[in-house]
Structure formats: structure tokens, C-alpha cells
C-alpha positions in Angstrom: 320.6 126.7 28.1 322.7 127.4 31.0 321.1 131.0 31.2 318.0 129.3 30.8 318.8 126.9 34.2 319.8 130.4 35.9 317.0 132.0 35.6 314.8 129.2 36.6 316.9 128.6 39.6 316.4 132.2 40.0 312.8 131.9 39.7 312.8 129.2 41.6 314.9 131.3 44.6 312.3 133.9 44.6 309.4 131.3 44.5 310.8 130.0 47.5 311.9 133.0 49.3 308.1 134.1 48.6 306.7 131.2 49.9 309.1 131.5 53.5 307.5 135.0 53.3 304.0 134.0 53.1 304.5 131.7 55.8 306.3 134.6 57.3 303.0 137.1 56.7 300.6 133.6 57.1 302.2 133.4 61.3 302.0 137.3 61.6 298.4 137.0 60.2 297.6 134.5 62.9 299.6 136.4 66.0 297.5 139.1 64.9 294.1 136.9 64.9 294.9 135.4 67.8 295.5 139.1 69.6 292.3 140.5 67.9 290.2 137.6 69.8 292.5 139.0 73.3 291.3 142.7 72.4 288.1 141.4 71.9 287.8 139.3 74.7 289.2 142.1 77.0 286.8 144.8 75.2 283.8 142.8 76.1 285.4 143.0 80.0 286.2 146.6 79.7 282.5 147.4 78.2 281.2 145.5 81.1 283.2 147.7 84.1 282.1 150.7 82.1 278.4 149.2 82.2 278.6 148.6 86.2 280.4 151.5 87.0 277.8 154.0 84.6 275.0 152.2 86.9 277.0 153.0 90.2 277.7 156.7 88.6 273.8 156.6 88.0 273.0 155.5 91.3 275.5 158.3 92.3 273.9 160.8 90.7 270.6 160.2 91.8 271.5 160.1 95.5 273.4 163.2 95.0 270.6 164.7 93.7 268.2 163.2 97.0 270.6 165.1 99.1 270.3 168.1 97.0 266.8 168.1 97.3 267.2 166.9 101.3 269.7 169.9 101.6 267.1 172.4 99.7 264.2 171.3 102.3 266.6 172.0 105.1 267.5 175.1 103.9 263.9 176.0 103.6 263.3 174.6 107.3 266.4 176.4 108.5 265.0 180.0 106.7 261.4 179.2 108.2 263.3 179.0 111.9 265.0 181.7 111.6 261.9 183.8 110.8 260.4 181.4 114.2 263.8 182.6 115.8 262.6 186.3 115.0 259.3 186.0 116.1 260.2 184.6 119.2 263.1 187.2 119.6 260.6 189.6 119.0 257.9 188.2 121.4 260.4 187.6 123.9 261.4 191.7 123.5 257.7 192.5 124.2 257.4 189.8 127.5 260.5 192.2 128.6 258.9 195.7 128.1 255.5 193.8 129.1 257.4 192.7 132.2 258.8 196.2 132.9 255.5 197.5 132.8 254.1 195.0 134.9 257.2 195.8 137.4 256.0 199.4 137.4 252.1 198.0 138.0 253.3 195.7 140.7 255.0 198.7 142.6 251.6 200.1 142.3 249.5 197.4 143.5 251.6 197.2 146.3 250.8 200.6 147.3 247.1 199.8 147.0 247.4 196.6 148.6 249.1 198.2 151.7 246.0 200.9 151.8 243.4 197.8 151.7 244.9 195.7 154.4 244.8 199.0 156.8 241.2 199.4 155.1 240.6 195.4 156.4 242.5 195.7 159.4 239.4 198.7 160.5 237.0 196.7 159.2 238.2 193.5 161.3 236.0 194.5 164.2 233.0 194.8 161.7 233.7 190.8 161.5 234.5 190.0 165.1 230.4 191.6 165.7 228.9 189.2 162.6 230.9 186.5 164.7 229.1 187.3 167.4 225.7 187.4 165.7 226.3 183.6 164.2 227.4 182.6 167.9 223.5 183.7 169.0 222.3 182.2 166.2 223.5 178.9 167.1 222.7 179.7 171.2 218.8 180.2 169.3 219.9 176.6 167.2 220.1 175.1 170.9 217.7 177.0 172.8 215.2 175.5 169.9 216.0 171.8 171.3 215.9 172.8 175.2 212.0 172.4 175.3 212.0 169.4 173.3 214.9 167.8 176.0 212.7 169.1 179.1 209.7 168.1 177.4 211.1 164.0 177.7 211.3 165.0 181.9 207.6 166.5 181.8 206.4 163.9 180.0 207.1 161.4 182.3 206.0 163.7 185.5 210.1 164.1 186.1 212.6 166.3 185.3 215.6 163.9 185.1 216.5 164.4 181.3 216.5 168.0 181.7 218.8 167.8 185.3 220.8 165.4 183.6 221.9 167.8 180.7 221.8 170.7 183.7 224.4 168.7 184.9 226.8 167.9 181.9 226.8 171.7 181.7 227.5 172.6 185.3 230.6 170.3 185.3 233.1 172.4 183.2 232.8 176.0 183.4 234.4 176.4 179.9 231.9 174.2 178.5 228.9 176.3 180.5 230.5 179.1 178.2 230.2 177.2 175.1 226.7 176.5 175.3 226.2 178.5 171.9 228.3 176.1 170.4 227.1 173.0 171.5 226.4 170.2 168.7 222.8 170.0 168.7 223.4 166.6 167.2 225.3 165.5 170.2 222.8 167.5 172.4 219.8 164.9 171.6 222.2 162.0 171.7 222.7 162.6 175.2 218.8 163.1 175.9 218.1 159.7 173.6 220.8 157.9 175.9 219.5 159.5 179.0 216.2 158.0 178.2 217.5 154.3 176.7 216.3 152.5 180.2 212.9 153.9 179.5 212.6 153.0 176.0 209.4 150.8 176.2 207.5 154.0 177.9 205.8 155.1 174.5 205.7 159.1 175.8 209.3 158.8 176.1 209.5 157.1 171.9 207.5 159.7 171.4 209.3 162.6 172.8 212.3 160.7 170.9 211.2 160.8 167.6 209.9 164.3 168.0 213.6 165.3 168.4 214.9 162.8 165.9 212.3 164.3 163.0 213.7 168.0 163.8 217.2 166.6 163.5 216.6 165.2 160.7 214.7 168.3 159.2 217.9 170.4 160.3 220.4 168.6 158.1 223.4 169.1 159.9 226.9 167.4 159.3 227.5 164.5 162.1 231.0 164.9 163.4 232.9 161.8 163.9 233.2 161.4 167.5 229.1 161.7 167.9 229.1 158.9 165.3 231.2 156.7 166.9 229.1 157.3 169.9 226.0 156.8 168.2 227.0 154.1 166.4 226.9 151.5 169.6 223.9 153.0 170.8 222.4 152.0 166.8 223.4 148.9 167.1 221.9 147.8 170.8 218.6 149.9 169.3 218.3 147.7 166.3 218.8 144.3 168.2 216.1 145.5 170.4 213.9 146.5 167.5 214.3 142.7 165.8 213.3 141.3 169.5 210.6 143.7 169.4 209.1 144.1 166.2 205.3 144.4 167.0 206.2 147.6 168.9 205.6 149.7 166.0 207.2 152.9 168.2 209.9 151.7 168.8 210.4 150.5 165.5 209.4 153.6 164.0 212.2 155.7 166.4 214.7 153.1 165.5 214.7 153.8 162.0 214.6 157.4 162.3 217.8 157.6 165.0 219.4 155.0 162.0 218.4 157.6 159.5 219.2 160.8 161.1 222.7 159.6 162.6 224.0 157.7 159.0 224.1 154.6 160.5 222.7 152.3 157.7 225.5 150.1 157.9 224.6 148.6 161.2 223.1 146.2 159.9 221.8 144.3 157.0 219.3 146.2 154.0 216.6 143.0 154.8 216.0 143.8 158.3 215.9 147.5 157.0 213.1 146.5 154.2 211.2 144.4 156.9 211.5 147.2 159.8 210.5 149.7 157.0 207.5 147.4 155.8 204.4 148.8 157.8 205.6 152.4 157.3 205.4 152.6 153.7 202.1 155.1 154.0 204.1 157.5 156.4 205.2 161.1 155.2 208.7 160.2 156.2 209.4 156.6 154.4 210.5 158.1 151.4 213.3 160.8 153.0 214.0 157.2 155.4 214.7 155.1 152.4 216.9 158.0 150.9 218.8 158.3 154.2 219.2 154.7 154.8 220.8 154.3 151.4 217.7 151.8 149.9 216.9 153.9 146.9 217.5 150.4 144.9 214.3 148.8 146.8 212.5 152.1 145.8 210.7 150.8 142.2 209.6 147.5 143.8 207.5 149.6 147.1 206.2 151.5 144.1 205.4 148.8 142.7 203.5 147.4 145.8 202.0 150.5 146.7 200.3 151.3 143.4 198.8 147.5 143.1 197.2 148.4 146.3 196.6 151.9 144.8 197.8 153.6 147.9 198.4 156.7 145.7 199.3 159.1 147.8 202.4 156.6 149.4 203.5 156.5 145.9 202.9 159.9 145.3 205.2 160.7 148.2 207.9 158.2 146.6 207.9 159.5 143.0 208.6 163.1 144.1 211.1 162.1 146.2 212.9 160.6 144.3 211.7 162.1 140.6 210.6 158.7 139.3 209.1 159.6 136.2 209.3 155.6 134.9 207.3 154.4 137.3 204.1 156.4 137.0 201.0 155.8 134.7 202.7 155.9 131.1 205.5 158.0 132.2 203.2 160.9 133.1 203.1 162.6 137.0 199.8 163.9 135.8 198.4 160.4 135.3 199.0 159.5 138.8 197.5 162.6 140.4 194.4 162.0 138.1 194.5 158.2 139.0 194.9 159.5 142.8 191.8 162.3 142.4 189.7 159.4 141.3 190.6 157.0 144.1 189.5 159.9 146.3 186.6 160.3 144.8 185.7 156.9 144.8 186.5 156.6 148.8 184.6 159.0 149.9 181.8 158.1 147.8 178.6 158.6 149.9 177.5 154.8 150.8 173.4 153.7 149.4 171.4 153.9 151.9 172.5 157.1 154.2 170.1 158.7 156.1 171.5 161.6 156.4 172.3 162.6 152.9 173.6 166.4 153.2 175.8 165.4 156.3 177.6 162.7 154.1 177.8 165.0 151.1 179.2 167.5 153.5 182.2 164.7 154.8 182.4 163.8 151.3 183.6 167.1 150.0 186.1 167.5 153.1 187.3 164.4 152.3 188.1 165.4 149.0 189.4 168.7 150.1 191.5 166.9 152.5 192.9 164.8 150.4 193.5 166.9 147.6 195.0 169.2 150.3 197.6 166.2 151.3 199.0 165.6 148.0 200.0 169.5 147.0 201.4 170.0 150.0 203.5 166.7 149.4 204.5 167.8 146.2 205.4 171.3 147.3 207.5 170.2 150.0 209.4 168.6 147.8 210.0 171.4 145.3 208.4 168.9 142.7 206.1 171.3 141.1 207.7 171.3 137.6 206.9 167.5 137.4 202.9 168.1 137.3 201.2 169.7 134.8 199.9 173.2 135.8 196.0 172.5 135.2 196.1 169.5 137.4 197.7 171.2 140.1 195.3 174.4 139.6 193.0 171.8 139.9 194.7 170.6 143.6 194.4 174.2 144.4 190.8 174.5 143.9 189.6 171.4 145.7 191.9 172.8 148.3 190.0 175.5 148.8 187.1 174.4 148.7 186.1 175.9 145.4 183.9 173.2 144.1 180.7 175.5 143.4 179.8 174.0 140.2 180.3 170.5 141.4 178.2 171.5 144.2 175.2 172.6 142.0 175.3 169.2 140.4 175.0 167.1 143.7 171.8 165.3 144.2 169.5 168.0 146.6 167.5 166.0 149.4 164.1 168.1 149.0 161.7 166.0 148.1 162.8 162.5 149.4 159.1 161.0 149.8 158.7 161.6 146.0 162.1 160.7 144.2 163.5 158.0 147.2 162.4 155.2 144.9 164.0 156.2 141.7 167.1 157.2 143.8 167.8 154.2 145.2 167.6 151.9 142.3 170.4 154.8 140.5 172.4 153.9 143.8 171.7 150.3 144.0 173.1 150.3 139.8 176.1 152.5 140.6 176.9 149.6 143.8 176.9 147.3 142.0 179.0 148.4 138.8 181.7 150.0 140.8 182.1 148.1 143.7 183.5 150.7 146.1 186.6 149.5 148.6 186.5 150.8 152.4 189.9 151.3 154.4 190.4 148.1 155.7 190.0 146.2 152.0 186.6 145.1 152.6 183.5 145.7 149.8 180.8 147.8 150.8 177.3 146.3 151.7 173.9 147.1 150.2 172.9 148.0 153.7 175.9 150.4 154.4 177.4 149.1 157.2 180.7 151.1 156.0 179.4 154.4 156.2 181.4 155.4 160.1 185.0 154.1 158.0 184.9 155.4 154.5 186.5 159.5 155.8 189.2 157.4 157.3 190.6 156.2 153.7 194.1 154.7 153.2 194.6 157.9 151.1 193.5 160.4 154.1 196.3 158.8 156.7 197.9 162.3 158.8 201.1 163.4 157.5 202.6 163.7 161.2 204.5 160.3 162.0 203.7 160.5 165.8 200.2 161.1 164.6 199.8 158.7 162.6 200.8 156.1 166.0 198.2 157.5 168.0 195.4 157.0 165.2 196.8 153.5 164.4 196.6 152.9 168.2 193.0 153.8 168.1 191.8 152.0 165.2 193.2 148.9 167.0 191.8 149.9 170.2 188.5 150.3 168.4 188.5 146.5 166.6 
């Protein structure tokens, strides 16, 4: 019994000394838990610095391998340089042996070039005589406006234009010896200022704008003294001209000294339109216009002058200035046609004349002389290429008076006793449906009162500006 209670306390020792183990092994278990959740928490932070720093290593690795890629291109650059480097080295080594040869080359050019300037320097008296040929030419320049200045003394039955320019002369002897070289420009200033007292004598206008037309034609620069000069003589001219403007001469020489001295700005482009108004049918109103800086008021005198059909005015106009707009649907060739037929029709022989071969006879020099007017307009304007050349053959022919086959159809005054009847009814017909227009705008009667008027047409006025006073003058004096 009492071994049995041994053992069992025995047992019972070793049950409890198991159970303080297991307790024991039960708190080690749980250190060790507990530990195992601090390794895993601390994994989970570990795995998540490796995560951040494989992106940065990533990131790394891909800049790195930007710059690689940068470097390689640079490389490349630097390799295409140094070939650039060579060339230019190698360009630069041939501008050196280029620029030793051109040393050598210069040395030799100076050689020549020394020869050639002794060459020039023989030849320098060759120049000094062409000097002295363009010094006569310009004593010829003046000697040309010497008769025109005297001719203002004989024109008046004195000689005090011509002694006055004697005299300018005779006061310097220098100036005596520069007569060669005298500005013809300044030459007829003096003569046109000479003369300003005298301007309402029409033989002195007259002798004015003859020497104002050839220094216009001459086209020579206007130094700035003689326009200063000029200038207070164009603006005292122009007041006159307003005062005066029924004095068509002095009008007309107004303009022209405005024109050929560039002194537009004097005054206004009205008064210049109105002065310019009555000498629309003159030779010279285009080249004035051009001169006195009015090409904008061009289209509207074209205008005006074809709804009056003053053809060859606007004729004169369109080859001036090349104004291809404003003729008959853009055509030159239209206008000279249009122009032919208001010939035609002007010196149309009147119903009832007498004298039938006389008027066929003025007719046809009408007709020539018109025809004769408007080539020579165009070909002083070098505006040939604008015409067709079958119309201006045409101009030619009437010209010249070749009008044979238009001759043989012209009505032949044999028999007037036996055909007078039937003649006069086609004329009377023909009056009627065409309505011819005289000169001065008025129709032409049945009786032909018009017959002395029509070779004096609007179309047929003279070229000449002077001329074309006197006429007007005589037409007046004849109403």
C-alpha cells in the first residue's frame, strides 16, 4: 500500500512537473507567436522598401540608359564635327594656297595696272578734246534759244529782250566765257521776266510760249536756284491768270511755264482743271496734265471728251498715258475705227452742193488730214504697239492719199440734168437718217447752209498750240 501511495505521488510529481512544463512550452509557444506576428509585420515593411527602392533602381536604370543613348547621339555629333572640323581644315588649307596664288596674281595685276594708268594717263588728252566737243554742243544748246530770245525784241519792233541778256553777259567777263554753259532753263527765265510788264501784248505770249514748248520738248533737269526763282514768278502768273481768265494766251502760257518749270504746287489742282478746261483739244494737254501731276483727273476728261466724241482729244489722252480701260471695249483699234467714222461723217459732202467735185475733192483732204493727225499723234508717242497693224496700214493709206478704189466708187457729176432728181431724194434719205453734226454742235439744214464749216471739224483742229490761238482768234473774229 505504501508503495502504492509512492508511486502515485510519484505519478502525481511528474504530472505536475509536466503540467509546469506545458505551461513552460505553452509561454514559449506564445513569445514565439507573438515574435512571428513582429517578423511578419516587419517583413511586410521590409517588402515594401524593397518595392520602392526596385521602382527608384528602375527609374535609375532607365535614366541611365537615356543618358546612354544622349551620350551615343553626342558621340555621333562629336564624330560628325570632327569630319566638319576636317573639312573646314581642309578648306581652310586650300583658301591659304588659293590666297598664295592670288598674292602671286595680285603682284601681277599690279604690274598691269601700273601699265594701264600710263596707258590712261596718254589717253587723258583724248578726254580733255571730247570735253571740248560737249562744251560746243551745249554753246549749239544756247545758240538754238538766241533767235527765239531776239525774236521777243523783233516782235515788238525793239530789241530790249535781246540788249537785256547782251547785258547780263557783258557784266562779268567769266560769265561772257561760260556762255557754253549757260542753263538754257535759266536763259528763257530771264527773257520770260524781261518781258512780264508786257504780258498782255499777245506777240510777246506768243514769243513766250514758243520758248516754253521748246523747253518743255528739251526735258532738261531744273536746278534749284532757277526754281526758287521761278517759283515767285509762277505764283504772281497764276494770280494774274485767275484775274484774267478770258485771255486764253495768257492762260495757255501760264500753264505751260507751270508745266515746264514743275511748279504744280503753286496752287490748287481745281484752278489747274478749270485753267486746263478749254484746252482739252490741244496737242499739248495731255503731256500738261502729265507734267502738272493730274493724271488722277485723266479718266473723267476722257470721259468728257468721248461723250462729245472729240476723238482725236481722246486719242491724244489714251496714248499718252496707255489707257487701254477707257477705250471702246478695251480695244485702241475700236477708237481709231470709231475716230475714222467721225471723220467720215464730218466731212460728209452737205445735200444740195453745187459744186459737187470741189466738195468731193475737200472731203477726201479732210480725210487725209485727219487720218494724217492721228498717226502722227500716235507715233510721237511711241504708241504704235497699242493699234492693230491693219488699222494703222489703214492710217497710212488715207495718209497718202491712196484711196483709188474708194475714189472709183464716188458718185461722178456727168450727167446731172438726167440723174439730179434721183440723187437728191438718196441725199435727202441719207439727211435725214444720219443727221450729220457741223463744228460748232449745230445740225445740218436741208438747204446746206453748213457747207463753208464742215473742213473746219472739231477733229481737224492744228496740232501747233500757238496755231491753234490764231485760228480760234479768227473763228471769233468771224461770228
Amino acid at each position: 500500500m505504501g508503495d502504492l501511495m509512492e508511486k502515485a505521488r510519484s505519478s502525481l510529481a511528474l504530472v505536475d512537473l509536466s503540467k509546469h512544463n506545458f505551461h513552460r512550452t505553452l509561454d514559449s509557444l506564445q513569445e514565439s507567436a507573438h515574435s512571428l506576428l513582429l517578423l511578419s509585420v516587419q517583413w511586410k515593411e521590409i517588402e515594401g522598401h524593397f518595392d520602392s527602392t526596385k521602382g527608384l533602381l528602375e527609374d535609375r536604370a532607365k535614366e541611365l540608359q537615356a543618358r546612354e543613348e544622349s551620350l551615343n547621339g553626342r558621340a555621333m555629333e562629336l564624330e560628325d564635327k570632327e569630319k566638319e572640323l576636317s573639312s573646314v581644315h581642309d578648306s581652310f588649307k586650300a583658301k591659304v594656297d588659293e590666297f598664295e596664288k592670288m598674292e602671286v596674281r595680285f603682284h601681277s595685276e599690279c604690274k598691269e595696272a601700273l601699265e594701264t594708268r600710263k596707258a590712261e594717263f596718254e589717253g587723258f588728252t583724248k578726254r580733255i578734246e571730247s570735253m571740248e566737243k560737249e562744251l560746243e554742243q551745249q554753246r549749239d544748246l544756247r545758240h538754238e534759244f538766241e533767235p527765239l530770245v531776239s525774236m521777243l525784241g523783233k516782235d515788238k519792233g525793239c530789241s530790249s529782250v535781246a540788249t537785256s541778256v547782251d547785258d547780263l553777259v557783258k557784266r562779268n567777263q567769266a560769265l561772257a566765257r561760260m556762255i557754253p554753259c549757260l542753263d538754257p532753263a535759266k536763259l528763257v527765265l530771264d527773257a520770260i521776266q524781261a518781258s512780264l510788264k508786257d504780258f498782255n501784248d499777245s506777240v510777246v505770249l506768243k514769243s513766250c510760249t514758243v520758248l516754253l514748248e521748246k523747253l518743255m520738248e528739251m526735258n532738261l533737269p531744273i536746278t534749284w536756284e532757277v526754281n526758287q526763282e521761278a517759283t515767285q514768278i509762277g505764283i504772281n502768273w497764276i494770280s494774274m491768270a485767275k484775274a484774267n481768265t478770258n485771255n486764253e494766251s495768257l492762260v495757255l502760257c501760264c500753264l505751260l511755264f507751270l508745266a515746264a518749270y514743275g511748279l504744280a504746287s503753286v496752287t490748287t489742282r481745281e484752278v489747274l482743271l478749270n485753267l486746263l478746261e478749254r484746252f482739252l483739244l490741244y496737242d499739248q494737254a495731255p503731256r500738261l496734265f502729265r507734267l502738272l501731276e493730274l493724271e488722277h483727273s485723266v479718266y473723267g476728261v476722257v470721259e468728257t471728251l468721248k461723250n462729245k466724241e472729240e476723238y482725236l482729244a481722246v486719242l491724244r489722252f489714251i496714248c499718252e498715258f496707255r489707257l487701254y480701260k477707257l477705250c471702246p471695249r478695251g480695244r485702241p483699234g475700236a477708237l481709231l475705227h470709231a475716230y475714222l467714222i467721225s471723220s467720215e461723217r464730218a466731212a460728209r459732202v452737205p445735200f444740195g452742193t453745187v459744186n459737187l467735185m470741189e466738195a468731193q475733192k475737200a472731203r477726201r483732204e479732210k480725210i487725209k488730214a485727219d487720218a494724217t493727225m492721228a498717226l502722227e499723234c500716235i507715233q510721237e508717242r511711241k504708241a504704235e504697239h497699242m493699234f492693230p497693224p491693219k488699222i494703222l496700214n489703214k492710217l497710212s493709206l488715207l495718209k497718202n492719199g491712196e484711196s483709188a478704189a474708194k475714189r472709183a466708187m464716188e458718185p461722178v457729176h456727168k450727167s446731172l440734168e438726167g440723174r439730179q432728181n434721183t440723187t437728191n431724194a438718196h441725199e435727202a434719205k441719207r439727211q435725214r437718217l444720219t443727221e450729220p453734226i457741223t463744228p460748232s454742235g449745230d445740225k445740218i439744214g436741208e438747204s446746206g447752209d453748213a457747207n463753208q464749216t464742215h473742213p473746219l471739224s472739231t477733229e481737224a483742229k492744228p496740232n501747233n498750240l500757238c496755231g491753234s490761238i490764231s485760228i480760234t482768234r479768227k473763228e471769233t473774229s468771224r461770228a
